[in-house]
N, C-alpha and C positions, 0 to 999 in steps of 0.2 A: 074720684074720677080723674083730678088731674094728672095722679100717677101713671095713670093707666092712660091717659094719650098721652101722656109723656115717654111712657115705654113704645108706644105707637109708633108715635115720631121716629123716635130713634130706631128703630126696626125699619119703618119704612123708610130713612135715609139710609141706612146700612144695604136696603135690598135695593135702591135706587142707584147706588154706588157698583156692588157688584153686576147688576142690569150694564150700567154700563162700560163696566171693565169687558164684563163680554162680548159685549158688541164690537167695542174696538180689537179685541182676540180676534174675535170671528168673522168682523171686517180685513182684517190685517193680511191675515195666512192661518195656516195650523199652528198650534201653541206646542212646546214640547214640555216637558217636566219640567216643575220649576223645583234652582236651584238655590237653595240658603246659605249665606255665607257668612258667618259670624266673625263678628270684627269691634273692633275698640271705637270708642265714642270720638276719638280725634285720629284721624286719619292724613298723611303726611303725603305732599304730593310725591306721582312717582313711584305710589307705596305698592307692593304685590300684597294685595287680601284677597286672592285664592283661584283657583284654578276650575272651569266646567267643559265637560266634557264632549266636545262638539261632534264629535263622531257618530256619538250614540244616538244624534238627536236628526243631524242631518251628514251624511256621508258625502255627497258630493257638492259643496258649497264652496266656491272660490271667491263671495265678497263678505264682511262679515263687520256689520254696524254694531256704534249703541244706541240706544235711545235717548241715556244722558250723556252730556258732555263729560263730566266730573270722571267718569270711568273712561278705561281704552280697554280695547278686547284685540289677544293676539292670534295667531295661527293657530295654535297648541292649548288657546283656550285660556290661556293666562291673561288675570283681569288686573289692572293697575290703575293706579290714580291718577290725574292729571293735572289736579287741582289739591289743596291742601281741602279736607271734609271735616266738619266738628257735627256730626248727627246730633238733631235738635231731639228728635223723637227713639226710639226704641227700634224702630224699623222703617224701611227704605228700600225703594223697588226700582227696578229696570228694564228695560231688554235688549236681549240680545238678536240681532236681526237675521238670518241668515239667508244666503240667497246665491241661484244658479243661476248666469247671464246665459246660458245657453238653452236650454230651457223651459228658463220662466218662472222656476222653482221656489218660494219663499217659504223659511220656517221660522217661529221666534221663541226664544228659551227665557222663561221671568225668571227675574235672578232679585232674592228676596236678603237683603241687609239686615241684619238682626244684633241686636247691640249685646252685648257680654250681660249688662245686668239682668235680663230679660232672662237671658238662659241661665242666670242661678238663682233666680225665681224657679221657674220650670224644673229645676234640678232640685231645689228645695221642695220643690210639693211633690215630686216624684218620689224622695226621698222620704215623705210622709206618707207616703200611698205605701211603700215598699213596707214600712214597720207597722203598717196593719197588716200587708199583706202574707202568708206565710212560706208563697212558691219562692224558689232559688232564679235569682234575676242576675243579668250579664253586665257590667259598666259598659255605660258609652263608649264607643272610641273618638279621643281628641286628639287635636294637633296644635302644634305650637310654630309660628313662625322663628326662624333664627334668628338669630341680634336682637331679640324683640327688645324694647324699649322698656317695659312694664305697663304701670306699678307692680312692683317687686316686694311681697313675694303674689307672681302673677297664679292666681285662679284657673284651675282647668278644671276639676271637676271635686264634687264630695262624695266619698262611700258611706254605707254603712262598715261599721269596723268590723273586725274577726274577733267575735268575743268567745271566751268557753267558760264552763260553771269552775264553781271552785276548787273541783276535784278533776278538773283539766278537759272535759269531755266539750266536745264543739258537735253542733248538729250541721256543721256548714266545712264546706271545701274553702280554701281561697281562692282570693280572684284573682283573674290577670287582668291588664289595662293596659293597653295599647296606647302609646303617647307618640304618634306621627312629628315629626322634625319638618316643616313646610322650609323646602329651600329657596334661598334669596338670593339673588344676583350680588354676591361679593368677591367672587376672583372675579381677576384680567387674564384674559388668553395670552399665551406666553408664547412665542416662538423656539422652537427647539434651536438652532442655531444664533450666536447674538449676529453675525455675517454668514450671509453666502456667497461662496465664488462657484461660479458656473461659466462655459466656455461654447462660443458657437462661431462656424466659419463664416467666413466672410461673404456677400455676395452667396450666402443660403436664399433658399427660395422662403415664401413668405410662408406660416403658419410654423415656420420650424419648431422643436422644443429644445429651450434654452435648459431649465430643469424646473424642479418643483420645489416648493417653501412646505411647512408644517407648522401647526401650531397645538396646543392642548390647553382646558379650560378644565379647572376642578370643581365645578360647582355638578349639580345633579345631569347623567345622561337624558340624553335626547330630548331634554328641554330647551326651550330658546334661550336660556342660561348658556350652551356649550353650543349653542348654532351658532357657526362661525363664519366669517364671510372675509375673501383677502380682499386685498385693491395695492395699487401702486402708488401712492404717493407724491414722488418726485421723483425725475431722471435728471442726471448728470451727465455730457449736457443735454439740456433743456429740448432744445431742436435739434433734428425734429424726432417725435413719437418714434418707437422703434420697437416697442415692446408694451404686450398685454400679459393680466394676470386672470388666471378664471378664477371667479370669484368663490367658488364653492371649494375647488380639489386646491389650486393654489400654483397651478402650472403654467410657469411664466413662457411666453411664441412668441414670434419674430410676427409686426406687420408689414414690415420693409423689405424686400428683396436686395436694399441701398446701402448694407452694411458693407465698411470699407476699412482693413484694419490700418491702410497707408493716410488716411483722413485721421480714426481714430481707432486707438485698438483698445480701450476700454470704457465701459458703461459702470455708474453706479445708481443703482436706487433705491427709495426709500419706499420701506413696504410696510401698511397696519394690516392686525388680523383684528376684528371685530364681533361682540357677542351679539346675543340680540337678533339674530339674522341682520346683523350691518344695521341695525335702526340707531335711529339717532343717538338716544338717551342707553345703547350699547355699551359696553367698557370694551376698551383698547388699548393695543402696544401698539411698536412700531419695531423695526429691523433693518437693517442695512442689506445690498446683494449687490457684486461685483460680478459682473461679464464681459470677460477678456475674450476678444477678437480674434481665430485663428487665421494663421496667414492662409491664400489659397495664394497657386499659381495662375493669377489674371495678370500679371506684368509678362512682356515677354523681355530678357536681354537684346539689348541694343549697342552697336558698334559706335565707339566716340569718332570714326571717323569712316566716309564711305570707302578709300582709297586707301594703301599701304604702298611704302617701297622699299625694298631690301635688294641684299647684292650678296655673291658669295661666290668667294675662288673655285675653279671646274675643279675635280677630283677632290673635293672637300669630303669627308661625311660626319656624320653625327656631330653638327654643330649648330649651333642656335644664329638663326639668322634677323627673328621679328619675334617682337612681346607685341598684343593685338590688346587692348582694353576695351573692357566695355562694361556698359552700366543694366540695374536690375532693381525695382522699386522694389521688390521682394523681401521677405527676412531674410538677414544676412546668413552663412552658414547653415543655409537649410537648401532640401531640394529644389524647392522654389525657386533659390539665388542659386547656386553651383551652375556653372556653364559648360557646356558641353559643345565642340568645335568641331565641324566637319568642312574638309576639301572638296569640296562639288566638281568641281573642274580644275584641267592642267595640271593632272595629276596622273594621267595613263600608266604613265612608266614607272609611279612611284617613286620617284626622286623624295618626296617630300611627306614630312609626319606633322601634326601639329595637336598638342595637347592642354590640358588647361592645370596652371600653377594653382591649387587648393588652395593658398593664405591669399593671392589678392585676386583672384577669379578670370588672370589673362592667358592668354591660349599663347602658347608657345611654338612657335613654327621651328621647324628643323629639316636640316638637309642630311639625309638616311642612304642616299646611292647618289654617288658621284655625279657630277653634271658633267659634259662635252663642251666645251668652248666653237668646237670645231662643227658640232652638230646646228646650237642651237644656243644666242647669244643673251636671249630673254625670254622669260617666261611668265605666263600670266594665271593667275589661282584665283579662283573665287570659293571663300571662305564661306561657311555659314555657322550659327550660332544659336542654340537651344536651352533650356533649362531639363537638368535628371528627370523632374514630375512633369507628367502631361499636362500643356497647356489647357485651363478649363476659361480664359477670358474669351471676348470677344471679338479680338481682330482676326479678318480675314486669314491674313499669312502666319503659322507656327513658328518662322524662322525666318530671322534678320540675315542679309547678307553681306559681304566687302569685297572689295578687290583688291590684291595683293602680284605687285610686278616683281618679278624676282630680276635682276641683272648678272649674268654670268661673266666672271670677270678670265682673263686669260692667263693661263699659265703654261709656261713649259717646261711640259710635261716626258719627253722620250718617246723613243719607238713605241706604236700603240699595234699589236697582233687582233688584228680584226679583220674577218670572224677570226672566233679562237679556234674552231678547225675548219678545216682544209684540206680537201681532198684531191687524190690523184687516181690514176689509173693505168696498171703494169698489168700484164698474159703473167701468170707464174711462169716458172720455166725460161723465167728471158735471160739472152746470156750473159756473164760476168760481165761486168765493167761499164753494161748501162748505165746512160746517162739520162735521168727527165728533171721536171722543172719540178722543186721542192716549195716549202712554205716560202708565202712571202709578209712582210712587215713595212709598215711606212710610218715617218713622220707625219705627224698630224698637223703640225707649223707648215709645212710645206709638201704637203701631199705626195712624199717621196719616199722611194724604198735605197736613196742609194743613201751613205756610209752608214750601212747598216750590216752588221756582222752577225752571221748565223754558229751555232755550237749546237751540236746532237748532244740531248741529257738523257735519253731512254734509248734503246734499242732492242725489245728482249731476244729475240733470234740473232743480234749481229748481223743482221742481212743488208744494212744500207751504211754508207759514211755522206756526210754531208758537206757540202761545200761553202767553204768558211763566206764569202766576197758576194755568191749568187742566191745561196740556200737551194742549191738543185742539189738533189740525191744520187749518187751513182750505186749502183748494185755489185755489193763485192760476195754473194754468197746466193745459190739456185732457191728461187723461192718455190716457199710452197703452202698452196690454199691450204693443204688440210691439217697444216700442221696445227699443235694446240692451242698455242698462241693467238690463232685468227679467231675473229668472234664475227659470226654472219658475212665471211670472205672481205675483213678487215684489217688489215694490220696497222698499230695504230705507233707513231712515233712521237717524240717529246722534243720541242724542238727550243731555242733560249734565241732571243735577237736582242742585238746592244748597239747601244752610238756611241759615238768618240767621246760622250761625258762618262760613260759607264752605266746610262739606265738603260734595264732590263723591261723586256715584255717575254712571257711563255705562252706557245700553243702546240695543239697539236696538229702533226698531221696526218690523215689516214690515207694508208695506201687500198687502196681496192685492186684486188689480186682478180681478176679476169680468168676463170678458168678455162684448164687446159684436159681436154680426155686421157688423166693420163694414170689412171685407175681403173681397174674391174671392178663390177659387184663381187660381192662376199657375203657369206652366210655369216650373222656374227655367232649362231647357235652352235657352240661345236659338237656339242653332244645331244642326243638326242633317244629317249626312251620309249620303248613301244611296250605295251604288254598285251601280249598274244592271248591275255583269255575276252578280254573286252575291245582291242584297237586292231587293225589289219594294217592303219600306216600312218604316218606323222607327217603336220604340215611344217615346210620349211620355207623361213623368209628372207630375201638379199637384199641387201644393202648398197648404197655407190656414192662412195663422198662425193664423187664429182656433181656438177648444179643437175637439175632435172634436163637439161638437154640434154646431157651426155649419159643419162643415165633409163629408166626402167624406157620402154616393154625390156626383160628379162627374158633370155632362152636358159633353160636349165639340160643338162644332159648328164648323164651318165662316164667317167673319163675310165675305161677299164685298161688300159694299157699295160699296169705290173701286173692287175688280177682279171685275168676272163673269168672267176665266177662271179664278178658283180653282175653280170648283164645276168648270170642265170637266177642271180638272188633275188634282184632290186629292180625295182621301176620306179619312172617317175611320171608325173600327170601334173600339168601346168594348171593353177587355180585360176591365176589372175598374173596383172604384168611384174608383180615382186614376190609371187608365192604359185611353191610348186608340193605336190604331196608324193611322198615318199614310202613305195609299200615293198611289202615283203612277197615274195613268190616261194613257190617248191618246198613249201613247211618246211624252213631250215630248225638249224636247233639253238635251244636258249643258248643266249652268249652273246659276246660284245662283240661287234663288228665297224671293219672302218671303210665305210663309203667312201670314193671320192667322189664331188658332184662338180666339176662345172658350170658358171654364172657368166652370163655372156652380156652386155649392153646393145643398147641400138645400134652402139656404132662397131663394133666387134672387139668390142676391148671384155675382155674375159679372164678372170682366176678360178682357180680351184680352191676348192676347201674340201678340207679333210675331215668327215663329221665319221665322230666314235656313234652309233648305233649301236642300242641293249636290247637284244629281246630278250624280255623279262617274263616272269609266272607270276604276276600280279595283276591287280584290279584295278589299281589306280597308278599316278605315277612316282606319287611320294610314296607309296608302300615301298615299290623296286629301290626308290633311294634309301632307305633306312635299311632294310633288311638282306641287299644282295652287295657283293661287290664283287668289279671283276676278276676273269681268272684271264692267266696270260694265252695267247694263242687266237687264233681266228678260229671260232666255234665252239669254243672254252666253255666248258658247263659253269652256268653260278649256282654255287650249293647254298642252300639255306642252312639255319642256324642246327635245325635238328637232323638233318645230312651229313653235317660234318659231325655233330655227338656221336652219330649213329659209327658213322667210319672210324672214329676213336674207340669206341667202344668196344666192336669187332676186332680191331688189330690192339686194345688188352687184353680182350678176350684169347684173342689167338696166342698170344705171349703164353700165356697163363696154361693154355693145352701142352704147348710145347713146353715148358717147364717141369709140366706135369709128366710130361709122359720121357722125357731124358730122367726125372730124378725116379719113374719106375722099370727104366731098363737096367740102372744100375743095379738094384736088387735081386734081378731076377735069376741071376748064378747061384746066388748064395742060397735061398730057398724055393721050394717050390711054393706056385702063386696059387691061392684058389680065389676066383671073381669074389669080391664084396654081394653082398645081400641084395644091394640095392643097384645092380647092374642095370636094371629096366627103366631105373629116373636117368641113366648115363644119358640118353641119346638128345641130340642138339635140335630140338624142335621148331620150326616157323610160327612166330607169335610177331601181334599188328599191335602189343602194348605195352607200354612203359613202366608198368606195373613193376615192382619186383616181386622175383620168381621165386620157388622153392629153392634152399637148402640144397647142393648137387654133390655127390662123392664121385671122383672120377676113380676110374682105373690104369692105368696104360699099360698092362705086364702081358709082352710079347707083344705090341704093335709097335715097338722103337724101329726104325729102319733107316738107312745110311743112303746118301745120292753118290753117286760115281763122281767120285771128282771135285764134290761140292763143297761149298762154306758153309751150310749150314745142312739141318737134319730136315730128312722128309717123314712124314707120317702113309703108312699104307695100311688101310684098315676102315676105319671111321670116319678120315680126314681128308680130304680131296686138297688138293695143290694150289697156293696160290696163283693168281692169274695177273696178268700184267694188260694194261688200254688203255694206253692213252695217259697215264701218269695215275691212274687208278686201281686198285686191286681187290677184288671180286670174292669172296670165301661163301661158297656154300656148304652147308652142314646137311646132311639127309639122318633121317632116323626110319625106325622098322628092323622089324628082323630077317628082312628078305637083303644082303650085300654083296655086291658086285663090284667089283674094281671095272668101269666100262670105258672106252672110248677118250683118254685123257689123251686130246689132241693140242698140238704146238708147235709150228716152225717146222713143219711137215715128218713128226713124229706121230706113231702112233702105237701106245700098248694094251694089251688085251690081259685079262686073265681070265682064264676058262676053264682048267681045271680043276675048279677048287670047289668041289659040289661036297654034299653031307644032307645028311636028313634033314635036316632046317639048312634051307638055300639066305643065302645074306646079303645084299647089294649094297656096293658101294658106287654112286656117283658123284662125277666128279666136276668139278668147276669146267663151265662153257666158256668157249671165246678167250683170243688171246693167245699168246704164247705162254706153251706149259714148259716150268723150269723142273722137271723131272725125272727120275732115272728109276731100272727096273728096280723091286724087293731086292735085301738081301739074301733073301731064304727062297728055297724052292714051295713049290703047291703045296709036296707032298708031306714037309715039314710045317707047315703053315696050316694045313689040313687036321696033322695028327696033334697039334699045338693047342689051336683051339676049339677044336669039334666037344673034349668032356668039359673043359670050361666053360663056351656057350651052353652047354646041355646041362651043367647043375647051374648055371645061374640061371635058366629059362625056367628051371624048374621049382628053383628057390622064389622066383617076380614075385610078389603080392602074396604073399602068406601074412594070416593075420598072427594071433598066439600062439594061437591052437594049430599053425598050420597048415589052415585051410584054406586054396586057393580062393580069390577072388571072384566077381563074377565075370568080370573083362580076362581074366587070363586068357596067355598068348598061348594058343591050338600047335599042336605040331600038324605039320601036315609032306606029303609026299612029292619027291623031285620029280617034274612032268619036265623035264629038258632043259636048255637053256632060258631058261627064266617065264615066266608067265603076262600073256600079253593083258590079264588083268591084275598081276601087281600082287603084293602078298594079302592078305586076309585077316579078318580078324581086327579086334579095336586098336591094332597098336601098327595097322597098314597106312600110308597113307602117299598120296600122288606125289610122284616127283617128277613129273614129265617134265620138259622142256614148256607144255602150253599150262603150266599148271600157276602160273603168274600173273594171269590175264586179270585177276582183280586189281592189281595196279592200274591201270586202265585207269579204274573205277573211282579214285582215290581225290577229295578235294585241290583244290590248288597248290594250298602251301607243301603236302606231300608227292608233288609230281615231281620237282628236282629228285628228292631221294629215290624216286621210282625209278627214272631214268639213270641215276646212277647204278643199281641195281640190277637192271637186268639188259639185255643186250635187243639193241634198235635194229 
């Protein structure tokens, strides 16, 4: 029995025990998992034995107790010792307390101490269980802290071994075993730089960033092993504060707006980075940082004196008269310090420069244009003085200022020509040997113009000498406004004035020439182009040197005195008071014409001009200028380019017949002639193109004939006579088989031939208009008749046979003599009009062929 409440006992303190471990649980808060943490029987203050997971247990917990003193519990869960610990017993309990001040929130996690021997007990009977057992089992996973201490060789765990039979065979895989490395706070955070220099301006506003520091820590990420925390140290100097460091990133600000680099322009301090999140018992370095001071522009230059005085001879220039100093707390040789000098005042005329010498920073005044003694004996400048960079300090005013009296000292100096010009006033046209008052010149000592001697150095007309004693001009030559020389009715002279020392002054003088009416308008346009297929008349505009008084309203007229047919040709029509328009009347004909026009002023002063007028066959007026040019004569035809081919042409042409037909009257003794085959292509046809024509075979045997008297050979037959008009001459050619010699009238000649009929009637007409240079045949009708009546009759008859023979189907019809001549003309395809109206398609004919038209046929 006593065993047996003995066992009682003990059961019932064991349940009297855990009763009231619950109670305190369950009074307390919610309990989380409890965590075991195996550890050595002597434990070292300070010591890390292991790490719990507080996340997992409570998420938002911002205070975090023990229950015993002997442990610390961190952020991250990391548990340490405080106390040095020698565990009496096997195991050892805690807790961990966790808790939300906002909320209310409390949770606690038991953390169960379990000694090494205990668990290879446990591992030992495990290990006895496994070798009865026959299933494949997994090793624990362990860990070892670093640097451990021992007893060496330290115990982590025991296997069963990998055995196989004798003949190599194993019923078993190996195992793996996971051996965790528990890391321990043994680095120090090291700073990347062993100094930093960093640089901020002066008088920055507070919060500025100076720069930022860095450090790195090797022991395990994102434990409180490598949570780092900066801080500052110590500053250099001491007072006052001027600079924070954030503790987490490492970024050193300004607190002070009072940074002065002229007080001090460098800071040094001393900076730790710390593990641990900065706790105490942390490991730590330390680093030096240096922050140099940039200068700002908060000084402004300041003049060492409020007042300056300087002096300097009149007519000086470019000469240095005052050095100005002045001071700058600034850095030296930087924009900051560089001084820049401005003249505010007493400075109008520019007398005066002043600039700043670069090596000792003084503004250098200088006198740049002559001073006057006589003007003006003293002068007062007020200087002012800045720095190159914008001021960013605090005073009111940007800019220092001084005053500077300048003393002009006196010098003599000679004749002074002031002004430098000088004007007078002469009528042009005034008469020789005038005399007025010319330049004058004075001493400036003595406000005087006497021994002062005048010499002319320019003249460009020669129209004035000057008079050595007075400087008045006398007029030895008729002026005159318009000549070239005058610029805006100016004439301007060059004039030299000396004293008995020999110094010289030059001016000039202008004479102003006062005009005189004694000019007409003028056309200045002498020529003048019209083209008759687009203009009816052209505007024309006068001119009048003389000033606007004596010049427009303009009368224009017509001066026909050599020629009365101007008035029948021309008119004029006044536009306005300097422009009249100019037209054509009585359709004259192309050609160049000389108007004369008459241009009258208000006051009746009037010239003529003589304008060349073109009427031209163009469209524009630059066509007329490129393509026509004149001919001589008043009424002159202007022939175009293919007018005159045309006329070349014609008169080689005509060469070429008359050659022919002299080299076939020589022959015609010695044999008799019979017409060529092709006597029907002879005839000289009207063609409108420039094409070439067929291959032609002339004849000439029995049409050669002699002129009475003459120099040269006429043609009677084929050939009508040349015509003479006007420097022109005229060739028309007829074809057909109908010829007549008719009406070849000239210089009041007139001959006919009339009897010369035949079965086929033959017409020859002849060139119109003009005097005809021509005399009767040599031969009579009746020989002329019997000559070529069977030669026309086998070549009519031969026209247009093909091989075989056989006429054509145009062949030319005989037909029968109905009298003298037929007022419808001959017949048949090879008839064709030769009237006098049978030209009228000329008319019709574009632009550029109206010249050659007109030259052509008779107006």
């Amino acid at each position: 029995m006593a065993p047996a409440r003995s066992t009682g006992c003990l059961s019932g303190a064991l349940c009297r025990q855990l009763l009231l471990t619950l109670s305190i649980l369950t009074f307390a808060c919610d309990a989380c998992k409890t965590v075991t943490l195996h550890v050595p029987s002597k434990l070292d203050a300070e010591k890390f034995i292991g790490r719990v997971n507080l996340k997992e247990c409570f998420k938002s917990a911002n205070l975090i107790h023990s229950s015993d003193p002997d442990f610390q519990i961190l952020e991250d869960g990391s548990v340490y010792t405080t106390n040095a610990i020698l565990l009496s017993s096997e195991k050892r309990t805690f807790t961990i307390l966790l808790s939300n001040t906002e909320n209310q929130e409390e949770k606690t996690i038991p953390v169960l101490l379990e000694h090494q021997t205990k668990i290879l007990k446990q591992r030992h009977s495990q290990e006895k269980v496994l070798r009865r057992a026959k299933r494949r089992w997994a090793p624990i996973p362990c860990s070892v802290p670093e640097n451990s201490l021992g007893p060496f060789p330290l115990f982590l765990q025991q296997l069963v071994a990998f055995a196989t039979t004798p003949d190599g065979y194993t019923p078993e895989y190996p195992l793996t075993l996971v051996i965790r490395i528990e890391d321990e706070n043994d680095n120090y955070p090291i700073f990347t730089e062993t100094t930093y220099t960093f640089k901020v301006s002066e008088n920055c506003r507070v919060g500025t960033t100076v720069g930022q520091v860095c450090a790195t820590d090797r022991d395990e990420p994102d434990t409180l092993h490598t949570r780092l925390r900066y801080s500052i140290i110590e500053q250099l100097p001491a007072s006052p504060t001027l600079f924070f460091m954030h503790p987490t990133t490492g970024v050193i600000t300004t607190t002070s707006s009072q940074l002065d680099r002229e007080l001090m322009d460098k800071y040094q301090l001393k900076i730790k980075v710390q593990d641990m999140d900065g706790q105490y018992f942390g490991l730590h370095t330390t680093s030096n940082c240096v922050i140099n001071i940039e200068d700002a522009n908060d000084h402004l230059p300041t003049f060492t004196r409020s007042s300056y005085v300087a002096s300097v001879e009149e007519n000086r220039i470019d000469v240095e008269i005052l050095r100005i100093a002045v001071e700058d707390k600034d850095l030296i040789n930087t924009a900051n310090w560089r001084a820049n000098f401005t003249i505010l005042k007493g400075n109008e005329n520019g007398n005066f420069k002043i600039v700043t010498d670069p090596k000792t920073n003084e503004g250098i005044l200088c006198v740049i244009k002559p001073l006057n003694y006589e003007e003006k004996q003293q002068m007062t400048l007020q200087i002012g003085v800045v720095n190159e960079a914008p001021y960013v300090g605090s005073a009111r005013s940007a800019m220092n200022t001084a005053t500077v009296t300048v003393n002009v000292e006196n010098q003599d100096e000679g004749p002074e020509c002031s002004p430098a010009v000088q004007t007078i006033r002469i009528k042009e046209n005034s008469p020789v040997r005038t005399k007025v008052n010319g330049y004058k010149a004075y001493d400036p000592e003595t406000s005087s113009s006497s021994d002062i001697r005048y010499k002319k150095l320019s003249d460009p007309e020669g129209w004035v000498t000057v008079d050595e004693n007075s400087g008045s001009i006398v007029i030895l030559r008729s002026l005159d406004r318009e000549a070239e020389t005058i610029r805006n009715g100016i004439y301007n002279i060059t004039i030299l004035a000396s004293d008995k020392d020999g110094r010289t002054c030059t001016g000039t003088l202008g004479i102003v020439l006062e005009d005189v009416n004694d000019n007409g308008p003028f056309i200045p346009q002498s020529r003048v182009i019209i083209c008759k297929s687009t203009m009816s008349s052209a505007e024309i505009v006068a001119v009048d040197p003389d000033e606007p008084i004596h010049g427009p309203p303009f009368d224009f007229t017509l001066d026909g005195v050599s020629d009365s047919d101007v008035f029948r040709m021309w008119r004029l029509t006044k536009i306005n008071d300097t422009a009249a328009r100019l037209s054509y009347q009585n359709d004259p004909q192309f050609g160049q014409y000389t108007v004369p026009v008459r241009v009258t002023d208000r006051l009746g002063q009037s010239r003529i001009t003589q304008l060349d007028v073109v009427l031209c066959d163009c469209i524009t007026v630059n066509d007329c200028d490129i393509r026509a040019s004149p001919i001589g004569g008043n009424g002159g035809v202007i022939l175009g380019t293919w007018a005159i081919l045309a006329i070349l042409l014609g008169i080689a042409l005509l060469f070429c017949i008359l050659f022919t037909l002299v080299c076939g009257a020589t022959g015609t003794a010695k044999k008799p002639k019979v017409f060529p085959d092709d006597l029907a292509q002879q005839n000289l046809i009207v063609s409108n193109t420039e094409a070439p024509g067929d291959d032609k075979v002339y004849s000439t045997n029995g049409f050669t004939t002699h002129t009475m008297g003459g120099s040269a050979q006429g043609i009677c037959g084929t050939m009508g006579s040349g015509v003479k008009n006007g420097g022109q001459e005229t060739i028309e050619m007829v074809k057909g088989g109908h010829q007549t010699l008719e009406s070849c009238q000239g210089a009041g000649h007139h001959h006919t031939l009339e009897s010369c009929r035949g079965g086929g009637q033959h017409t020859l007409d002849s060139c119109r208009g003009g005097q005809i240079e021509t005399d009767h045949c040599k031969y009579t009708c009746s020989e002329w008749y019997s000559y070529t009546q069977p030669r026309l009759g086998e070549k009519v008859r031969l026209c247009n046979q093909d091989d075989s023979h056989a006429h054509a189907q145009d062949y030319v019809l005989t037909y029968k003599y109905e009298g003298r001549g037929s007022a419808a003309g001959s017949v048949g395809c090879c008839s064709e009009r030769q009237e006098e109206d049978g030209l009228e398609f000329l008319d019709h004919l574009e632009p550029k062929f109206r010249t050659l038209a007109e030259t052509c046929m008779k107006r």
